[in-house]
C-alpha positions in Angstrom: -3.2 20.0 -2.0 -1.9 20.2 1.6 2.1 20.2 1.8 3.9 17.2 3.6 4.9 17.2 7.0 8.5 18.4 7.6 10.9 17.0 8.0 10.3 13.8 6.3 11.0 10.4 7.9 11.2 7.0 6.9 7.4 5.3 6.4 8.2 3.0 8.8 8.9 5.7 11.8 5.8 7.5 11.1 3.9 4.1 11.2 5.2 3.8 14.8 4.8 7.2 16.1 1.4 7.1 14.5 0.9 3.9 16.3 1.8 5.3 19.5 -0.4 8.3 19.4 -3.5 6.1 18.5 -3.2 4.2 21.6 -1.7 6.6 24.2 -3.1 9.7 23.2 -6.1 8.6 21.2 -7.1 5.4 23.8 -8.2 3.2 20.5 -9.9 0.0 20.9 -8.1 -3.2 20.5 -9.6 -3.9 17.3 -9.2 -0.8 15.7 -5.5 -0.5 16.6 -4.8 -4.1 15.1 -7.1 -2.9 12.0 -4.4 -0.5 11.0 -1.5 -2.8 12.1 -2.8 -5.6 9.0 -3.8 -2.3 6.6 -0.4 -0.2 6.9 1.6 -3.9 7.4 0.7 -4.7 4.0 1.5 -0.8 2.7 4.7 -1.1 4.1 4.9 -4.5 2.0 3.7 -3.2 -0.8 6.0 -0.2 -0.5 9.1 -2.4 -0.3 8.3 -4.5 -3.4 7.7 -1.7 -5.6 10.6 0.7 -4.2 13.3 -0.9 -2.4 12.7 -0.2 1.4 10.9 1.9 3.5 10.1 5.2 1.7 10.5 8.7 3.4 6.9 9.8 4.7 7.6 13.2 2.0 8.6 10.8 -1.0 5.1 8.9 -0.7 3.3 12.4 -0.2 4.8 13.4 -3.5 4.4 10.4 -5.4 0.8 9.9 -5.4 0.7 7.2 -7.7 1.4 4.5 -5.5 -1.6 4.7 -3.2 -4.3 4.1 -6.0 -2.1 1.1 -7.5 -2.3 -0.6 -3.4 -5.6 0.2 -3.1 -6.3 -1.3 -6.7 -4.5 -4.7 -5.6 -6.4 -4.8 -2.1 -10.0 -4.5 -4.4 -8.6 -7.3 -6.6 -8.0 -9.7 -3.7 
C-alpha cells in the first residue's frame, strides 16, 4: 500500500484544494464537479457522525475501515 501524503491536513482542506485543482487545473465539467461536491459532502458527513469533526487526510489513510462502512450505507440507500 502507497504511504499518505505528507503532511497531513484536515479532510475538509484537502476536499477544497482538491476542488480547486479539478476546476482550474483539470477544467471539469459542471456536472462532474457538482458529482463529487454531493459524494465527498456526504463523506465529510459521514466522517463527522462517526468521529467527531473533520479527520486529518493521514488519519483516514490509516484507518481504512471507514471507507467500506460509507460505501456500505450509500449501497443500502
Amino acid at each position: 500500500m502507497a504511504e499518505p501524503p505528507a503532511p497531513s491536513v484536515p479532510l475538509a482542506e484537502a476536499v477544497t484544494e482538491f476542488f480547486q485543482w479539478l476546476e482550474l487545473d483539470r477544467h471539469a465539467s459542471l456536472t462532474m464537479v457538482a458529482a463529487y461536491t454531493g459524494e465527498l459532502s456526504r463523506f465529510q458527513a459521514f466522517c463527522a457522525r462517526c468521529g467527531g469533526g473533520s479527520p486529518e487526510v493521514t488519519a483516514l489513510w490509516r484507518n481504512t475501515r471507514a471507507t467500506p462502512r460509507w460505501k456500505a450505507r450509500r449501497r443500502s440507500r
